[in-house]
C-alpha positions in Angstrom: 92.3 94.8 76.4 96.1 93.9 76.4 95.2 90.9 74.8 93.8 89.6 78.4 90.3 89.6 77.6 90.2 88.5 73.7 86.6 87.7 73.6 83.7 89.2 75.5 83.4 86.7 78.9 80.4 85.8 80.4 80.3 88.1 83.5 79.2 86.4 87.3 79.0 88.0 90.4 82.4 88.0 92.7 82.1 88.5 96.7 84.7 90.8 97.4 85.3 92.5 101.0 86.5 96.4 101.0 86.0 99.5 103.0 82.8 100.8 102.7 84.0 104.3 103.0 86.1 104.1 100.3 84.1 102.2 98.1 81.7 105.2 98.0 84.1 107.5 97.3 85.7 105.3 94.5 81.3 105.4 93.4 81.5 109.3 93.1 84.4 109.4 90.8 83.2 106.9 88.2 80.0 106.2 86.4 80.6 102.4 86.6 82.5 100.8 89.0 81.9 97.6 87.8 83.5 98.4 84.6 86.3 100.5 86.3 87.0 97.7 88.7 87.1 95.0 85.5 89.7 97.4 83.8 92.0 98.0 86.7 91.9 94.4 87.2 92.7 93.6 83.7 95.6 96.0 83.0 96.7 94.1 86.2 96.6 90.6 84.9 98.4 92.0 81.6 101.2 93.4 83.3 101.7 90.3 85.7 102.1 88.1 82.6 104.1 90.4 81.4 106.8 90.5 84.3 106.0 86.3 84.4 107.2 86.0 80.7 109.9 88.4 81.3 110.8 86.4 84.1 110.5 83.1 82.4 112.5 84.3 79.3 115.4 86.1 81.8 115.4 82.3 83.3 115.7 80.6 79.9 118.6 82.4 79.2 120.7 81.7 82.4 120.0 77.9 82.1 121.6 78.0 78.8 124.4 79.8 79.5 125.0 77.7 82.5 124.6 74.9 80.1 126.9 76.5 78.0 129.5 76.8 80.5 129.2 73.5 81.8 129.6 72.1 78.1 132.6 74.1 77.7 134.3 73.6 81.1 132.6 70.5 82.8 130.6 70.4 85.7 133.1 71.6 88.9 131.6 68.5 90.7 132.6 66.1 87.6 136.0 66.0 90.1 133.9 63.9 92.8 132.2 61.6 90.4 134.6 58.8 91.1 134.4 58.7 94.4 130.8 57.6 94.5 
């Protein structure tokens, strides 16, 4: 499952508030809408922490080439350090 799930969970019951209407219609299409429900959810999860590690490692790299920079050129602030 994406690596999301790597171990069968203990499941509990969740309170959850949607249209009836369309909850019966979702009922008609699948056997199980438990498990469909569990596997939209989880192909969700997966692809947030996807776009959060992308986001992360995007992040990474402009704080090291700002740090880069700053090593190479200075700090355009390092001007008003002696006036402090």
């Amino acid at each position: 499952m994406d690596g999301v799930q790597d171990r069968p969970a203990q499941k509990r019951p969740v309170t959850v508030l949607l249209d009836e209407d369309l909850v019966r219609r979702a009922e008609s299409l699948t056997g199980n809408l438990s498990d469909r429900v569990e596997k939209l959810l989880t192909d969700y999860v997966a692809q947030e922490e996807r776009d959060r590690d992308e986001r992360d490692r995007r992040l990474d790299a402009v704080i090291a080439a700002w740090n880069e920079f700053d090593a190479i050129h200075g700090s355009f602030a390092d001007q008003y350090l002696d006036e402090f």
